[in-house]
C-alpha positions in Angstrom: 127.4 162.4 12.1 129.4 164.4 14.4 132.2 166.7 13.4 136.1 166.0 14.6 136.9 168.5 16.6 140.5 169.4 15.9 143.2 170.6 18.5 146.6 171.6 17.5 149.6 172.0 19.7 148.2 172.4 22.7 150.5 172.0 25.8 149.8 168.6 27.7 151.6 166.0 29.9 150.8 162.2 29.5 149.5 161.2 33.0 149.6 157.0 32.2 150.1 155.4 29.1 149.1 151.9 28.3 149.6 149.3 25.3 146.2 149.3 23.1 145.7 146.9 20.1 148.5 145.7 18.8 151.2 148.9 17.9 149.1 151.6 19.9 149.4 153.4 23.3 145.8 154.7 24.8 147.2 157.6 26.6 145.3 159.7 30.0 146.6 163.2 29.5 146.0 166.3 30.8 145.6 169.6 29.3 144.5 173.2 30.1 142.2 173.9 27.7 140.4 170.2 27.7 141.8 168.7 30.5 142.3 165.5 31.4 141.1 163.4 28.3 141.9 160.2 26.3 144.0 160.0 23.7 144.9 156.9 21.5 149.1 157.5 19.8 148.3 154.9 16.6 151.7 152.9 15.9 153.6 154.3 18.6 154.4 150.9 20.0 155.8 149.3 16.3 159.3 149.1 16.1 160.4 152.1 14.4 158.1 154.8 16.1 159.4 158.2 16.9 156.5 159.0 19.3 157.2 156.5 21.9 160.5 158.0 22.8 158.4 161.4 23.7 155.2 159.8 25.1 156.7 159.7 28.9 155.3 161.0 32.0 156.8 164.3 33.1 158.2 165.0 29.7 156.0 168.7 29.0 154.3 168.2 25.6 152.6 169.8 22.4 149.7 167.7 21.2 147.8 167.4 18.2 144.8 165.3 17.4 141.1 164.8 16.5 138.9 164.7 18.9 134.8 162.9 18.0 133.7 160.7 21.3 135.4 160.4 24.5 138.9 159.2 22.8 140.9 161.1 20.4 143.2 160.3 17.7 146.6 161.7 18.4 147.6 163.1 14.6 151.3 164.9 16.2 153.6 165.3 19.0 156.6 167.2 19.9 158.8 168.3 23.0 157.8 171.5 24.3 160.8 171.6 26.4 163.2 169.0 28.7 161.6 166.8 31.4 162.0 167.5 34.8 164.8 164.5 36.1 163.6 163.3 39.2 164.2 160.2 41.2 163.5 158.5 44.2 161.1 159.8 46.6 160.2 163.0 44.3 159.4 160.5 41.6 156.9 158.5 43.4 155.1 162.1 44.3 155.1 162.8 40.8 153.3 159.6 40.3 151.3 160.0 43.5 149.8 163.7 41.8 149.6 161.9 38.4 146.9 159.4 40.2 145.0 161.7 41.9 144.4 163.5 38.6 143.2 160.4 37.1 140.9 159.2 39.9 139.4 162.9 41.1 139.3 164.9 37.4 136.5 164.1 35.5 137.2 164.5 31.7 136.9 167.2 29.2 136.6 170.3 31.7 138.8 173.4 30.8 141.7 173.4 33.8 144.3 176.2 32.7 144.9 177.0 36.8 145.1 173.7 38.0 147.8 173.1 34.5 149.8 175.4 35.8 150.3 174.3 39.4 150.6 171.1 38.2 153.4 172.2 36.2 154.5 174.3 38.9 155.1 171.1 41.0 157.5 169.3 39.0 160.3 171.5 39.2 159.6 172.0 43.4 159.6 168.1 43.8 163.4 167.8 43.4 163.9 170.6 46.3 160.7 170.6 48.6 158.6 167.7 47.6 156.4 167.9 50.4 155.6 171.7 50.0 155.1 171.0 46.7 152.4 168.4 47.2 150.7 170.2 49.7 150.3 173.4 47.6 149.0 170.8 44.0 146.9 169.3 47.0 145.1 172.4 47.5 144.8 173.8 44.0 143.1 170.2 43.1 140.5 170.8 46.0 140.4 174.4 44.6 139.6 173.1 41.4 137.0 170.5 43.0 135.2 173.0 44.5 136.3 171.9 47.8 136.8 174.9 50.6 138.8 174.4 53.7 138.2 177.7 54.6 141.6 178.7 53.9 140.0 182.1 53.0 138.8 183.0 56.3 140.6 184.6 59.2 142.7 182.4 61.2 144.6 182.9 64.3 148.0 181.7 63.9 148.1 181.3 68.2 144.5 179.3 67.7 143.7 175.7 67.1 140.8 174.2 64.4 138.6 171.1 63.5 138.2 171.0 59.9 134.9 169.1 58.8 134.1 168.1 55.1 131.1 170.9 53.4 131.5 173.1 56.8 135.0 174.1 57.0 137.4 175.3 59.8 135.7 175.5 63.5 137.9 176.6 66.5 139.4 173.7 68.4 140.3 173.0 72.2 144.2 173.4 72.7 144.7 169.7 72.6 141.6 168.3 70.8 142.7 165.1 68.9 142.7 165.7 65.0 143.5 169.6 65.1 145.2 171.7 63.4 146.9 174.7 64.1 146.6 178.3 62.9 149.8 178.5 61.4 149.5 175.3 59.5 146.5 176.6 58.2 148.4 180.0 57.4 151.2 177.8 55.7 149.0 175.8 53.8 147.3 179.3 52.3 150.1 181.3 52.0 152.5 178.5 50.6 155.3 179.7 53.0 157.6 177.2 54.9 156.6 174.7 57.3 157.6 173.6 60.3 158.2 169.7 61.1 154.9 169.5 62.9 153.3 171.7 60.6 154.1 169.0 57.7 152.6 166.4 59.4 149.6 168.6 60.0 149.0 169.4 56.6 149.4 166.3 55.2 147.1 164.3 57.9 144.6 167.5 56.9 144.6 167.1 53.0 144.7 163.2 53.1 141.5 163.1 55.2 139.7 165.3 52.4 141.7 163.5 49.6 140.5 160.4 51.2 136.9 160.9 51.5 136.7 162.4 47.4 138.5 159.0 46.7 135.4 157.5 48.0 137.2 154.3 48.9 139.5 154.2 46.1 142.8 153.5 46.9 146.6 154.8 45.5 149.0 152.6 44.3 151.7 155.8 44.4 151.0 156.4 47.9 151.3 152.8 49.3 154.6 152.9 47.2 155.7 155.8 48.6 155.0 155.0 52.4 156.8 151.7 52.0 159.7 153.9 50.3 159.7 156.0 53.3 160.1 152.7 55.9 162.8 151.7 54.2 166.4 152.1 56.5 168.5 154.5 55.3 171.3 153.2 53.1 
């Protein structure tokens, strides 16, 4: 028989939680030394549970469990410091990044880098959301082993075509779909963007996003689109 593997305090964020049996929650979290994995919190739906309070997305974790299979047993929890409060918009993008971990990871993998843009997001979604995003965007295709080419030289003055497994090619000044130099630059660089560079980037990384996602489809970004049609109050 196989042995447990056990893991002991090791920082995580719960990603989606649902109910399992009758008192239980089976858990998607993600990690940096396992990544994202299955966990099942025993009892932490009965009445007088303490882990349910602390088994919320966003809310930066220490976990301890057993692990034999593709689910572990959770065996202890605490707070490894105070949630990030967001609301609104920033929320949904939380929830957005939370999805596209759960759909694009596959389970078990070591992730330490992509942890800790992940938990560099948080905080940058309740000042610069869409920065934010774009720069978890790129570490996840990073991650994925997805170039844009990012690492090449690019003129900022220039135009590019980005196509999936050959990267950036130089465009015609007004070529539909193309992106400009200084996006690009913005994107690698994590500097400011301007209006049209915003759109640029986030047309650029849905495309790619979009065609990992293999047809899938986001219930955070269809939220947060209709969010965004809404007339201001």
């Amino acid at each position: 028989m196989r042995d447990r593997q056990r893991i002991e305090l090791e920082p995580a964020y719960v990603l989606h939680a649902r109910p399992f049996g009758d008192t239980s929650l089976l858990l998607e979290v993600f990690t940096p030394h396992h990544g994202r994995l299955g966990l099942v919190a025993k009892g932490a739906r009965a009445p007088k549970s303490k882990k349910r309070a602390l088994l919320q997305v966003l809310q930066p974790l220490l976990l301890s469990w057993q692990q034999r299979g593709e689910l572990g047993t959770l065996t202890a929890l605490e707070a490894a410091s105070s949630p990030v409060a967001l609301a609104g918009e920033s929320l949904f993008c939380a929830w957005y990044a939370n999805e596209l971990l759960m759909k694009l990871l596959p389970r078990g993998d070591e992730r330490a880098a992509l942890f800790v843009a992940y938990a560099n997001l948080l905080p940058r979604l309740t000042h610069d959301p869409e920065a934010g995003l774009r720069a978890f965007e790129c570490a996840l295709l990073q991650e994925l082993g997805v170039g844009l080419g990012l690492d090449e030289e690019i003129d900022p003055t220039a135009r590019y075509t980005y196509h999936a497994g050959q990267g950036l090619h130089p465009a015609a000044p007004h070529e539909p779909g193309s992106i400009a130099g200084a996006t690009l630059i913005a994107l690698r660089d994590d500097s400011p963007y301007s209006d049209t560079a915003k759109l640029e980037a986030r047309q650029l990384l849905r495309s790619v996003l979009r065609e990992l996602l293999g047809g899938r489809s986001l219930e955070s970004a269809q939220l947060l689109r209709e969010l965004r049609a809404l007339p201001s109050p």
